[in-house]
C-alpha positions as CSV (number, residue, x, y, z in Angstrom):
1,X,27.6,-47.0,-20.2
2,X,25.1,-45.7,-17.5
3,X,23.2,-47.1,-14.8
4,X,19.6,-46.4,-14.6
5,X,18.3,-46.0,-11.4
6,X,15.4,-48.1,-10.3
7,X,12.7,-45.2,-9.7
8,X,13.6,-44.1,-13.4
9,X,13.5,-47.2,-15.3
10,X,10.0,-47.4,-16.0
11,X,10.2,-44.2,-17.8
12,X,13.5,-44.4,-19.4
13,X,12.3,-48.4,-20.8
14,X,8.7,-45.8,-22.1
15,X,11.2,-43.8,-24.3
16,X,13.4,-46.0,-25.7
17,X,10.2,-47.6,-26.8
18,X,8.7,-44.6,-28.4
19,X,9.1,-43.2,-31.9
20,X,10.5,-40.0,-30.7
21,X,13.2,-41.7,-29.7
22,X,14.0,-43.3,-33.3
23,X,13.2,-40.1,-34.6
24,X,16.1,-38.4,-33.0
25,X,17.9,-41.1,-33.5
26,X,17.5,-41.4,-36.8
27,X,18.2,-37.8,-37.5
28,X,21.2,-38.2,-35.8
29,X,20.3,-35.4,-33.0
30,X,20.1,-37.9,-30.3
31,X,23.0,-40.5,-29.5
32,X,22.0,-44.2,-30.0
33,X,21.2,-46.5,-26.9
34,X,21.0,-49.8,-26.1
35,X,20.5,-51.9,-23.4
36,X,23.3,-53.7,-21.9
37,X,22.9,-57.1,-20.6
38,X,25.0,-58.9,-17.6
39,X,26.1,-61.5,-20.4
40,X,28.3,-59.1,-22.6
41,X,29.6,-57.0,-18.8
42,X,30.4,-58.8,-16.2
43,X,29.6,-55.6,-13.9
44,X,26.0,-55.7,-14.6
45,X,24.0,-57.3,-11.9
46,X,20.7,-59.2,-12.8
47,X,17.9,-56.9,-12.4
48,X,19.4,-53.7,-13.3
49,X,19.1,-51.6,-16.7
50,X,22.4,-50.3,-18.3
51,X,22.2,-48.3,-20.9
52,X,25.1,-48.4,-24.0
53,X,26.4,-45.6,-26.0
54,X,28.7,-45.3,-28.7
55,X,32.0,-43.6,-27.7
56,X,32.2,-40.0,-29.0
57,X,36.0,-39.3,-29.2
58,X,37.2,-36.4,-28.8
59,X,35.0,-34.3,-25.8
60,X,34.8,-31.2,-26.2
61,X,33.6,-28.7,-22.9
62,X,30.9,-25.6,-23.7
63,X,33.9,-23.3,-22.7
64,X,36.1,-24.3,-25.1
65,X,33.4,-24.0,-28.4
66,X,33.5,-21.3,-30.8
67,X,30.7,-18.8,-30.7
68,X,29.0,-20.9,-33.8
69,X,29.5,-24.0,-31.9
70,X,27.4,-22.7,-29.1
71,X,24.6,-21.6,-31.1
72,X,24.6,-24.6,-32.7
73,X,23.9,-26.5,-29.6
74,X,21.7,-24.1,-28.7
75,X,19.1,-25.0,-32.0
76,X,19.6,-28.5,-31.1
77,X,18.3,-28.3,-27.9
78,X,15.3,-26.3,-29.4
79,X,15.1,-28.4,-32.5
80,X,14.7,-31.5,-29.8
81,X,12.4,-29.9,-27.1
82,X,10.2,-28.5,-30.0
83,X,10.0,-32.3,-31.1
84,X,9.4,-33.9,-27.6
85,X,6.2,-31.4,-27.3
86,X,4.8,-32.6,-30.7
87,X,5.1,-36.2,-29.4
88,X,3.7,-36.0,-25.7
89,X,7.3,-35.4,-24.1
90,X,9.3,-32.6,-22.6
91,X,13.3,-32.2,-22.6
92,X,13.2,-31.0,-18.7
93,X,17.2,-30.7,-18.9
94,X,18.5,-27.9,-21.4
95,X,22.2,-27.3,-20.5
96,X,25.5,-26.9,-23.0
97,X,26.9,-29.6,-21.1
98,X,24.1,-32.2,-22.1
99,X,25.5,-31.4,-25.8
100,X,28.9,-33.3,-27.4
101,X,30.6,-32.9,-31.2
102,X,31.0,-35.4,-33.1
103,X,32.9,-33.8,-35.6
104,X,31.0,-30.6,-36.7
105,X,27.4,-31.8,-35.5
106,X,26.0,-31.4,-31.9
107,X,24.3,-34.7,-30.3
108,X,22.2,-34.7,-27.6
109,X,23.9,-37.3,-25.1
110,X,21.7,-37.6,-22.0
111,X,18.5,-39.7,-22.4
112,X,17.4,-39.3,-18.9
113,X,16.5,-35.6,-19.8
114,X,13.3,-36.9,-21.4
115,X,9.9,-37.3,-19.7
116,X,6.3,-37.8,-20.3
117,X,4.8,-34.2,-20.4
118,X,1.2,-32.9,-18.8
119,X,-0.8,-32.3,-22.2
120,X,-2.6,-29.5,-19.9
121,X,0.8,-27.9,-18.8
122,X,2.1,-24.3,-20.7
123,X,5.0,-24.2,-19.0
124,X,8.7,-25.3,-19.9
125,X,10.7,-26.3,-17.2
126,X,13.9,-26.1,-18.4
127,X,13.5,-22.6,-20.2
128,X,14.7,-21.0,-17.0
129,X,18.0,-23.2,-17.4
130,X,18.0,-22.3,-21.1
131,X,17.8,-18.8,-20.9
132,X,21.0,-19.3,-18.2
133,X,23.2,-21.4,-20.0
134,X,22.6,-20.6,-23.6
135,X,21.2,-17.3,-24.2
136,X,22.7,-15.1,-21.5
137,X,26.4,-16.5,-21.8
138,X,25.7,-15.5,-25.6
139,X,24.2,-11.6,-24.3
140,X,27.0,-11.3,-22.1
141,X,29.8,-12.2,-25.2
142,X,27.9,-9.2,-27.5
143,X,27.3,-6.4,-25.1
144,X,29.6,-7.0,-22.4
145,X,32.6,-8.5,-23.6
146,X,32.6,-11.6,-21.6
147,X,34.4,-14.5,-23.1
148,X,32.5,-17.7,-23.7
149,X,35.1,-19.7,-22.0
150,X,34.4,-17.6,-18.6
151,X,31.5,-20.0,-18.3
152,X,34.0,-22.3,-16.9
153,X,33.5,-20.6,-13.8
154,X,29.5,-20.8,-14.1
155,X,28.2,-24.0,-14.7
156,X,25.0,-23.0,-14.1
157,X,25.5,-19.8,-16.3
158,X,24.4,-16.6,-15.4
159,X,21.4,-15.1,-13.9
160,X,19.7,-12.0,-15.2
161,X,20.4,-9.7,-12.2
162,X,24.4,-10.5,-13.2
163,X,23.7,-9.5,-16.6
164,X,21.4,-6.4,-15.9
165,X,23.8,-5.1,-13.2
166,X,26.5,-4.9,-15.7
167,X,24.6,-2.9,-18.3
168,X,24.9,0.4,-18.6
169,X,21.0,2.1,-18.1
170,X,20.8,2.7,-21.3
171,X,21.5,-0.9,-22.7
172,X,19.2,-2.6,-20.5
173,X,16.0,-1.4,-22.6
174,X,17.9,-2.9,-26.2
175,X,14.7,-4.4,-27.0
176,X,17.2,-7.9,-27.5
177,X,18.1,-7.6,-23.9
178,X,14.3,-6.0,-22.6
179,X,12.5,-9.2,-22.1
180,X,15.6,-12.1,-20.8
181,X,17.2,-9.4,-18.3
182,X,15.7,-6.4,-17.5
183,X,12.0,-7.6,-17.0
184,X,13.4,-11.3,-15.4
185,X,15.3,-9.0,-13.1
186,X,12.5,-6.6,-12.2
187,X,9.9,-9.5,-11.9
188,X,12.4,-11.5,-9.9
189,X,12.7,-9.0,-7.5
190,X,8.8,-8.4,-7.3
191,X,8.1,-11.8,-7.0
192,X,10.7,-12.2,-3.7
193,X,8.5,-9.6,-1.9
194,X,5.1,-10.9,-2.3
195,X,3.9,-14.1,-0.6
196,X,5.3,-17.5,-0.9
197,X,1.6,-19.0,-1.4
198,X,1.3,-20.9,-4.5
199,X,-1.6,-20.5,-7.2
200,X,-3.0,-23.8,-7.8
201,X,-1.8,-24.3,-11.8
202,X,-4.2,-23.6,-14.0
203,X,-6.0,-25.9,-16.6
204,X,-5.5,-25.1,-20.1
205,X,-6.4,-27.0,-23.6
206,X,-4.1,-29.0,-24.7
207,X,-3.6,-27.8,-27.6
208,X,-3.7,-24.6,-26.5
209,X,-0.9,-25.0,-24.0
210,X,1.4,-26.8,-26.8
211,X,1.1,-23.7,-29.0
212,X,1.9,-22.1,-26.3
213,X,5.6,-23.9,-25.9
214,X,5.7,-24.0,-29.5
215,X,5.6,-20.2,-29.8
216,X,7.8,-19.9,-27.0
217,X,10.6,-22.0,-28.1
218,X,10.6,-20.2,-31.1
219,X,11.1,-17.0,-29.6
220,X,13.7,-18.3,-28.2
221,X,15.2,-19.6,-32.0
222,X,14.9,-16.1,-32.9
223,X,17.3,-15.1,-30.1
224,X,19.9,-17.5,-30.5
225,X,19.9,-16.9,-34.4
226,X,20.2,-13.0,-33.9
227,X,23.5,-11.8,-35.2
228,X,26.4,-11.5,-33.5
229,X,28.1,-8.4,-31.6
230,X,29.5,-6.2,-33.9
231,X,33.3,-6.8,-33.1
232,X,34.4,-9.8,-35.0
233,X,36.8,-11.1,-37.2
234,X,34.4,-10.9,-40.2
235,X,33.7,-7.0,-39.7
236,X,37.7,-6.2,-39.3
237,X,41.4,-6.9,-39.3
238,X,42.4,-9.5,-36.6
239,X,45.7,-8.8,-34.4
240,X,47.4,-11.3,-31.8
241,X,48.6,-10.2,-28.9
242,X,49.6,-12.9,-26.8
243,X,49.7,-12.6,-22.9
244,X,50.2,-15.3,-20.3
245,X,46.8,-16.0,-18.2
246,X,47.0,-15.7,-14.1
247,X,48.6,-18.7,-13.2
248,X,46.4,-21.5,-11.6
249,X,42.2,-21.7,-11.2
250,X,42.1,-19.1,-8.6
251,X,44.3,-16.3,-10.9
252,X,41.8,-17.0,-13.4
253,X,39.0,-16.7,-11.4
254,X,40.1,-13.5,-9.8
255,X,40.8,-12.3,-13.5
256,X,37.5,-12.7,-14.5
257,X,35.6,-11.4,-11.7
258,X,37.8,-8.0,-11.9
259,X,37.0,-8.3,-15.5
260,X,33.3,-8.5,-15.2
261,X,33.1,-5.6,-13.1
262,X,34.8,-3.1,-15.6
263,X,32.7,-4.8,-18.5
264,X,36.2,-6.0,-19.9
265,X,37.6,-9.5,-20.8
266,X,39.7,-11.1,-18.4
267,X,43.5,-10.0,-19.2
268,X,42.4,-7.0,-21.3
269,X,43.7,-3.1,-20.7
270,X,41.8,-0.7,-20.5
271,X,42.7,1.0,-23.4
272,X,40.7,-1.9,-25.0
273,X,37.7,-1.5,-23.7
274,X,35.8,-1.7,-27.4
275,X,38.0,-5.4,-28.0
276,X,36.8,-8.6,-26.9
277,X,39.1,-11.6,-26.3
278,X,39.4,-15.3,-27.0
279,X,41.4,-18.6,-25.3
280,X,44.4,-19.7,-27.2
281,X,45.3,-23.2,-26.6
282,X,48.6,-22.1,-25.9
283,X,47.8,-19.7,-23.1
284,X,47.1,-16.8,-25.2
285,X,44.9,-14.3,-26.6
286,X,43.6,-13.6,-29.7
287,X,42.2,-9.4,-29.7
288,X,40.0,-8.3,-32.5
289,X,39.4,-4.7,-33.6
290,X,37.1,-3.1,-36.3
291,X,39.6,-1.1,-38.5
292,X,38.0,2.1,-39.7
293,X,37.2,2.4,-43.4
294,X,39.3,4.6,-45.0
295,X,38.5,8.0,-45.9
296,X,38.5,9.1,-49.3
297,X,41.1,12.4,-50.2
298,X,39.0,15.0,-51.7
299,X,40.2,15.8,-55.4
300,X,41.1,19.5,-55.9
């Protein structure tokens, strides 16, 4: 159950009356609502507006999905923010931790991400927070080696001056990495030494401007759905080494941030420097190699 508060209830009792809502709903990419009444909770005060969910047992945390868990919710959030557009809406919140499992399948659980959208607006609010949480944790995994579940550590993800500082100068002009680090960072940095005076926005055709965030979005489907780093279990042998983790949040944190600054996983030698490493639930690790294809004896 969740409280809505009264400065939001006008809008949240708008969307659970529009057909966006059933839509997502009905695709099963949104979790259901309804609202609660003081007669079935006796915590409910006349005059507010409750909102009930089904329970979604077990919860799972981004940190501790699979890489094809992630980009899963990654689509979904796209998938739904491409649909709000369409329907005069915009999904202002686009986090991993919005995002539960039930079973296989991502749901969207927070409704309150949801508001009415300016037709005349280009602009996506959340793609900054997208581009954070669900593409650069994925860039940092497949050219950096940095685990997936070191996002416990940044909940708000990572910024593109992390990422781009890490690269070597080479990598930062990958023409996957050009565009979300290495111009973000340079234009982030150009933008901190000009004036603070604001342009007033400008007016655009709606229609124009939701191309615009149609186009966009799906650039950003392209990026997700990009392959991933060459070092995985499908392109060669798996080995287990297991090794216990620093002991306690701070050992861990420590771990990673050493890690981070040689471009290795947290726990890893250096003689691994090519490996990238994954939790166990036991503590462990799980280290995978690409075994070299062997060569073929020349016949006399």
């Amino acid at each position: 159950m969740r409280q809505i508060r009264p400065s939001a209830e006008e809008e949240t009792q708008a969307f659970l009356a529009s057909p966006l809502r059933a839509a997502l709903e009905r695709s099963g990419d949104l979790i259901p609502s309804g609202i609660a009444g003081p007669a079935a909770h006796s915590c409910i005060s006349p005059g507010e507006l409750w909102l009930e969910h089904p329970r979604i047992h077990p919860i799972s945390y981004p940190w501790e999905w699979t890489t094809a868990q992630w980009r899963a919710a990654a689509e979904l959030t796209l998938r739904v923010a491409s649909q709000a557009i369409s329907a005069g809406w915009t999904l202002k919140d686009a986090t991993p931790l919005n995002i539960l499992f039930a079973g296989p399948r991502p749901i969207l659980v927070d409704v309150l991400s949801f508001e009415r959208r300016d037709p005349r607006s280009k602009v996506w609010l959340a793609y900054g927070q997208f581009v954070r949480t669900f593409l650069l944790p994925l860039v940092a995994a497949k050219y950096l080696s940095w685990p997936l579940q070191a996002t416990l550590f940044a909940r708000d993800g990572y910024e593109p001056g992390e990422v781009y500082r890490a690269l070597p100068f080479w990598r930062r002009f990958t023409p996957d990495l050009l565009d979300v680090v290495t111009l973000a960072t340079l234009f982030e940095h150009r933008g901190a030494t000009q004036s603070s005076s604001k342009k007033p926005p400008s007016t655009t055709d709606p229609e124009l401007a939701a191309h615009i965030l149609e186009k966009r979005i799906a650039r950003l489907g392209k990026q997700i759905r990009r392959r991933p780093g060459r070092w995985t279990a499908a392109n060669g042998a798996i080995r287990t080494i297991r090794q216990p983790l620093s002991a306690g949040r701070r050992g861990s944190e420590t771990a990673v941030r050493e890690a981070r600054a040689r471009n290795l996983p947290a726990g890893a030698r250096p003689g691994y420097r090519r490996q990238y490493g994954n939790l166990l639930p036991d503590g462990g690790r799980i280290w995978c190699r690409r075994r070299r294809a062997p060569t073929a004896t020349p016949q006399p």
